[in-house]
N, C-alpha and C positions, 0 to 999 in steps of 0.2 A: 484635531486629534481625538479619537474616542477612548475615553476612561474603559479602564473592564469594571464590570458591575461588582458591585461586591457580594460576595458569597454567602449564603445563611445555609445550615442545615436546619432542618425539621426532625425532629428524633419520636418518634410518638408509632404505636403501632396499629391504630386505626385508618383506612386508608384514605377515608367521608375527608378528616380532618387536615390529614398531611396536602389532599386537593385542594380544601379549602384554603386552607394557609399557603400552596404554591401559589394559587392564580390569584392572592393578594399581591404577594410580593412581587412576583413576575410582573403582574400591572405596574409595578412601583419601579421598575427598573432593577430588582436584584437576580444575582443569578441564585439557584436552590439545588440543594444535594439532598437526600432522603437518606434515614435510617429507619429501621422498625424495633430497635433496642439499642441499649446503653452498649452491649457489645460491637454489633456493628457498626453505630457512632463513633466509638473508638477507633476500629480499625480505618474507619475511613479518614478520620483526623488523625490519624498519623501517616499518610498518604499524602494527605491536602486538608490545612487548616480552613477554617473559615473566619466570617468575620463577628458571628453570631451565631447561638444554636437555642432554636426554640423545643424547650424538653415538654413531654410527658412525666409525669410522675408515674400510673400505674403501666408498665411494662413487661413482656411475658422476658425470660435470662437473665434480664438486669434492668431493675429498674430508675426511673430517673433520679431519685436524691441518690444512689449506689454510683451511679455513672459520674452525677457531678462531683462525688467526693474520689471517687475516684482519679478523674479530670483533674481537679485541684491540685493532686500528688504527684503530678506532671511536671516536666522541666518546661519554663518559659520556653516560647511565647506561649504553646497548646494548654499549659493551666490557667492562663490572663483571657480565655474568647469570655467575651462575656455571655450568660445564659440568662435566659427568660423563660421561666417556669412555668406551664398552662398545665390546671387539674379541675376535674367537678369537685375534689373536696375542700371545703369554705371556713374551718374552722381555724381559730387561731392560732392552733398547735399547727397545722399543717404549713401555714406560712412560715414561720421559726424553723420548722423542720428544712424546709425547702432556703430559707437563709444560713443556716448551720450548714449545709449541704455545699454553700457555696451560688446559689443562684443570686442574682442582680436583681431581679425582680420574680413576685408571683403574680399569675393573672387567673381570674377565675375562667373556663370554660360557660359556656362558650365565649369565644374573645369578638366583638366588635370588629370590623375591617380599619377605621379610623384610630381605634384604641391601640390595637395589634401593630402599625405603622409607626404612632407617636412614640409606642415605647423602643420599637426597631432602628428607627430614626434615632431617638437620643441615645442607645446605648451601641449603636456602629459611629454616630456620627457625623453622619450621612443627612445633607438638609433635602 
């Protein structure tokens, strides 16, 4: 019997990146949905959840900590997806930011293929 894959979105609005990150995961067995902002991620998780959403921080309409506090304010299960945070900013404020926000994890840009898995792995669940 074949399992269906589990579902990630990608929310980020560079296009290099959201490639990058598909054909990791795709390797890995997951399936991918795209957004290019926090709006559109919205709309489409309320469609069809996922099982994971790897955000951007800087976004043109709404950006990724706006999105995930917003997500948050969500009625279960769409405020529980858990999120993993990817930004070039490094600074300590910016992590706290992005944990107040609601995210699971921050990873700095750019993310490792092995790094980007481990953590996709432990926070779907998925061995």
């Amino acid at each position: 019997m074949d399992s269906v894959p589990l579902r990630i979105m990608i929310i980020d609005d560079a296009s290099l990146v959201r490639l990058y990150y598909r054909d990791i995961l795709e390797r890995a067995g997951f399936a991918v949905e795209e957004a290019l902002n926090g709006v559109e991620a919205l709309e489409k998780l309320l469609v069809q959840p996922a099982a994971l959403l790897i955000v951007d921080v800087n976004m043109p309409k709404m950006d990724g900590l706006t999105f995930l506090r917003t997500l948050r304010q969500q009625a279960l299960p769409l405020a529980g997806i858990p999120a993993l945070v990817t930004s070039t900013e490094a600074g300590p404020q910016d992590r706290l930011a992005a944990r107040a926000a609601g995210a699971n994890y921050y990873l700095m840009k750019p993310v490792p293929p092995d790094r980007l898995l481990g953590h996709v792995h432990l926070l779907c669940g998925a061995a």
